[in-house]
N, C-alpha and C positions, 0 to 999 in steps of 0.2 A: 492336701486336696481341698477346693474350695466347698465349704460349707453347703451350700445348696447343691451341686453335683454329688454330693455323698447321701444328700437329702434326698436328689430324684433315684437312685441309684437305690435308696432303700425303699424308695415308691414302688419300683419294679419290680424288687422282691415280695415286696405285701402282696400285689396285684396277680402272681405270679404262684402265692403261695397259702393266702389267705383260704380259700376254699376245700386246704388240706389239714388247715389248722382247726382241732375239735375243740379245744378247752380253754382254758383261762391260761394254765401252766405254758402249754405249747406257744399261746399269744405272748407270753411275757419272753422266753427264750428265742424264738423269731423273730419278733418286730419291736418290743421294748429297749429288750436288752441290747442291740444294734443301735436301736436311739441314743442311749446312752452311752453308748461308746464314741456315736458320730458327734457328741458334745465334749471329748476329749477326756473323759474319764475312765479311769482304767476299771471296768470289769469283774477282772482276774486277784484287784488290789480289794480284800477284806475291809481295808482300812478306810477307802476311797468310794466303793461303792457297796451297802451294806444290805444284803437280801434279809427278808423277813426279820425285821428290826423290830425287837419289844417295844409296845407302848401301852403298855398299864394303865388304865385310867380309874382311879378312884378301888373299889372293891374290887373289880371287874379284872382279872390278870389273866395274862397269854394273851393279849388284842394285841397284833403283829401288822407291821404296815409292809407294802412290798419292797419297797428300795426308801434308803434314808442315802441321800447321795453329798458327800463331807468335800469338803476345803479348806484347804491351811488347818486342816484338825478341827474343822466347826461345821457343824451340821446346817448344808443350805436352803437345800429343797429337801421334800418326802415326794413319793413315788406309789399312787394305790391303780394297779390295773386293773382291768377288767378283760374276759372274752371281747374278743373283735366285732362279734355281732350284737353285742349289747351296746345302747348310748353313751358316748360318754357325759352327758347331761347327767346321766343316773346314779343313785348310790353316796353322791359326795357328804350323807350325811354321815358316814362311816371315815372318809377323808377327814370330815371337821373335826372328828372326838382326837383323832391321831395327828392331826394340826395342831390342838391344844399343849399335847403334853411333849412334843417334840420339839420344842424351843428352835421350829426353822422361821423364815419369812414367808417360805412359797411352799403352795402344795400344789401336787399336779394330778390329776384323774386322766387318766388313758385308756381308751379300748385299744391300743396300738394303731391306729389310726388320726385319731384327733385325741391334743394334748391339751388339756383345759390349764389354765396357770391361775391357782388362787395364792391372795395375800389377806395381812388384815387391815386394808384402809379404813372399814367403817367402827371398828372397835379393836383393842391390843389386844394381841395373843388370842384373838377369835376369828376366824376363818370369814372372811365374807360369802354371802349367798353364790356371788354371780365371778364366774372368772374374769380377768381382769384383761386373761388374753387368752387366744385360740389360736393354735396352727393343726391345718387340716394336711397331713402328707400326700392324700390324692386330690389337693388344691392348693400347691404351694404360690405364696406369694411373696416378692419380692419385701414386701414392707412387712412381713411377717420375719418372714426368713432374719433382716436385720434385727428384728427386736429380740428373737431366741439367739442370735449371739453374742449378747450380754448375760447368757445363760451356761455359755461355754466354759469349758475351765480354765481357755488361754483368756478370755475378755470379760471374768467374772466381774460384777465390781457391784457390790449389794448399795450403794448408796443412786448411781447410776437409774439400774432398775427402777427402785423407788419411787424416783423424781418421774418416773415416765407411767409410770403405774396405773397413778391417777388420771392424769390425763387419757391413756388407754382406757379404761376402764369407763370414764364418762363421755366419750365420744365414741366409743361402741353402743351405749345406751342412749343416745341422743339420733345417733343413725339408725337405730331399731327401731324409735318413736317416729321420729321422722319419715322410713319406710311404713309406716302402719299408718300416720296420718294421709301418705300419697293414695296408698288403697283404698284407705276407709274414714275420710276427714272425720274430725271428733267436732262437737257439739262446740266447744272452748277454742279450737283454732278457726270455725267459719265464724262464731260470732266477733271474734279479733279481728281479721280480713273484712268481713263484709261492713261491721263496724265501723270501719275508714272509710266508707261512702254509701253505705243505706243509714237514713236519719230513723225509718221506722221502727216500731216491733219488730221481731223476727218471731211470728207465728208457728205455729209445727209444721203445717203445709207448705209455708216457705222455707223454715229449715232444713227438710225433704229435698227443696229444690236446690239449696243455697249448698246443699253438701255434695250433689251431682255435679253443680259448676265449678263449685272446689275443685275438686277429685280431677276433671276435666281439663281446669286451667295448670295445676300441679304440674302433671302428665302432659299438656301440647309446651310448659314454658320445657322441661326436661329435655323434653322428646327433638325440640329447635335447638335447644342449646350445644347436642349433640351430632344433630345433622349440621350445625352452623362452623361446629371443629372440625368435622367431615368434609365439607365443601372448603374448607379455609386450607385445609392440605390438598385436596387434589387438584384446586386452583393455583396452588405454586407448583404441581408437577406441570398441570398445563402449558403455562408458561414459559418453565423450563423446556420440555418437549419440543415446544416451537422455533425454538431457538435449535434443532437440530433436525434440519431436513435428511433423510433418508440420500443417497447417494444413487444418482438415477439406472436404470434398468438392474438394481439390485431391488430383488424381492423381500418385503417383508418377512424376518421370520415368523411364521405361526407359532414361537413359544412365546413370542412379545406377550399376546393376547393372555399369559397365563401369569403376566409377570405383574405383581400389585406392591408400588411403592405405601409403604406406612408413614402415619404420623412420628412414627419412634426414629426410620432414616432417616425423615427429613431435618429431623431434631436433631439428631448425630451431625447430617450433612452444616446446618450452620453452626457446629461446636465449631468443627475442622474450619470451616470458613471463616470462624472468630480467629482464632489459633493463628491460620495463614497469612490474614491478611495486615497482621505484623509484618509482614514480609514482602508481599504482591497485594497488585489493586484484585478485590472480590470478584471482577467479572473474570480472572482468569482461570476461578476455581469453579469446577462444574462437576457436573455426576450423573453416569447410566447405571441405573438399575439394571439387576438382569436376575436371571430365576435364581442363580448359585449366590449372587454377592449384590450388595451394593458400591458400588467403585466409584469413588471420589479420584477425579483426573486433573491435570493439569494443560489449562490451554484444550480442554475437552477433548485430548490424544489420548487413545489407548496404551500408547506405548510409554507417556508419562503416567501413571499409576501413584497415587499421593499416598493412599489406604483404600483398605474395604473395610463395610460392614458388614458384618454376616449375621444376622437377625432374625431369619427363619424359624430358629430352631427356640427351643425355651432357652436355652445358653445364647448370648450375648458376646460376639465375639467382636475386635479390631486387629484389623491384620493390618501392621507395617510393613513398610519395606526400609531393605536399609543398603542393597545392590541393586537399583534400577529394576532391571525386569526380572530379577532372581524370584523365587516365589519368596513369601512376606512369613512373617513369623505372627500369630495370632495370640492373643492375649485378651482372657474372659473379662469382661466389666459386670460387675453388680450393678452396675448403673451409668446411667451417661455421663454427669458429670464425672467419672474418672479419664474422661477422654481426655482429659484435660492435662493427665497426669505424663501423659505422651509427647507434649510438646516438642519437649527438644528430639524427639525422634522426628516427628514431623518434620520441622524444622531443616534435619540434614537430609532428609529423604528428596526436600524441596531443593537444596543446596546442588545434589545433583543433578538436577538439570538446567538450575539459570547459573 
């Protein structure tokens, strides 16, 4: 089963179950332990996943960590939980002492909920302050979801990670500054800006005002940038739309009005369009939306049927067909360009009808 449906699936039961969970122990056997299994490690395997693992440090003996989780007989990541209601920001200076002496690369702090992922980028064999990566299970994201299955035990691969680490890690902190200068311009970004066209001082009374315009100009350039992708999709539905008149003394359906084409089908819709028009000129490939499906048609016939998209839901589906009007067989995509991986179905689906 795909990765992220085992992920929403164990969303459900947090969501479901959290509220009956009192302690730390019950969090870890509810909703850790489950994590780690949805990562392809056995559990049940002593060897494979190791519950309260000694980690001695110095004089100090019996410091036990929660899960020390092994591959190919080498210890990858550590595991220290926490109750669900507590942060998981919290506590990791207890992670860092059991980071040191457990010879892994990664440690992970969990309230069962959000999974914090530290390495040692800024010093060896010393735990950095700031994790490097975060998945929120009652906020899962696609680009998230991808980077924890380099974490799995079918697609471990410690050198992989690594190399992505860093990068993760300073572009999560460059997006935090960056979020913090849009709210609250700093002193050092308006004098840079304004710098490139006021020749004067910049007084305190004008840097008062010079950090309002900032803030201002941040937020209207954002704000256009996203209405401008906004109007740039619904102007190609337009288009399309108009190009299909209603068929006379047939009433519109009032579920029309409820039916909202996305930036994401329209996206899909010119994968399939690339793909086709290998085959036929582009104008012969068109698409109705409707509240169930997005349907890519042929010759704009209902009864020609290319694919659907089905995009509603968080899952991500493309329904072929491969018997004309038979129903189509659906296949989840992590992403769109896998649409691509379809072709030669497309392809014969096309086949029957020209």
């Amino acid at each position: 089963m795909d990765l992220k449906i085992k992920l929403e699936q164990l969303h459900q039961k947090v969501m479901g179950l959290k509220d009956q969970i009192g302690t730390e122990e019950a969090t870890k056997n509810a909703f850790v332990m489950p994590f780690i299994q949805i990562l392809g490690y056995d559990i049940f395997n002593p060897t494979e996943v190791i519950p309260e693992h000694v980690c001695d440090i110095g004089t100090k003996k019996g410091e036990k960590v929660d899960y020390v989780i092994r591959h190919n007989d080498q210890p990858i990541f550590i595991i220290e939980c926490k109750h669900w209601k507590e942060s998981a920001d919290a506590h990791n200076s207890q992670l860092h002492r059991y980071y040191h002496v457990s010879k892994t690369r990664f440690g992970v702090l969990t309230n069962g909920i959000v999974y914090n992922f530290y390495t040692d980028l800024e010093k060896p064999n010393i735990m950095d302050e700031k994790p490097f990566f975060t998945i929120d299970i009652e906020d899962l994201k696609d680009s998230s979801i991808k980077i924890l299955e380099k974490f799995t035990k079918k697609d471990y691969n410690l050198e992989e990670i690594l190399d992505s680490a860093e990068a993760l890690k300073y572009i999560k902190a460059i997006r935090k500054e960056f979020e913090k200068e849009i709210e609250s311009p700093s002193d050092e970004l308006v004098k840079l800006l304004v710098g490139r066209f006021f020749e004067k001082s910049i007084t305190a009374n004008r840097m008062v005002s010079f950090k309002e315009y900032t803030k201002k100009a941040l937020t209207t350039s954002i704000n256009e940038s996203i209405s401008f992708r906004l109007k740039s999709a619904l102007s190609i539905n337009e288009q399309i739309e108009k190009q299909e008149e209603p068929a006379k003394n047939n009433p519109i359906d009032q579920s029309d009005a409820k039916i909202i084409t996305t930036e994401e089908e329209i996206e899909g819709f010119q994968i399939v369009k690339a793909i086709l028009r290998e085959k036929i000129p582009s104008p012969r490939i068109a698409y109705r939306d409707t509240l169930s499906y997005f349907g890519i048609l042929l010759d704009d016939n209902n009864r020609k049927p290319l694919c659907r998209l089905h995009f509603n839901t968080s899952n991500k589906y493309l329904e072929v067909f491969h018997n004309g009007k038979e129903a189509g067989e659906k296949v989840l995509l992590n992403n769109l360009d896998e649409i691509y991986q379809y072709r030669e179905q497309l392809h014969k689906t096309l086949e029957l009808y020209t």
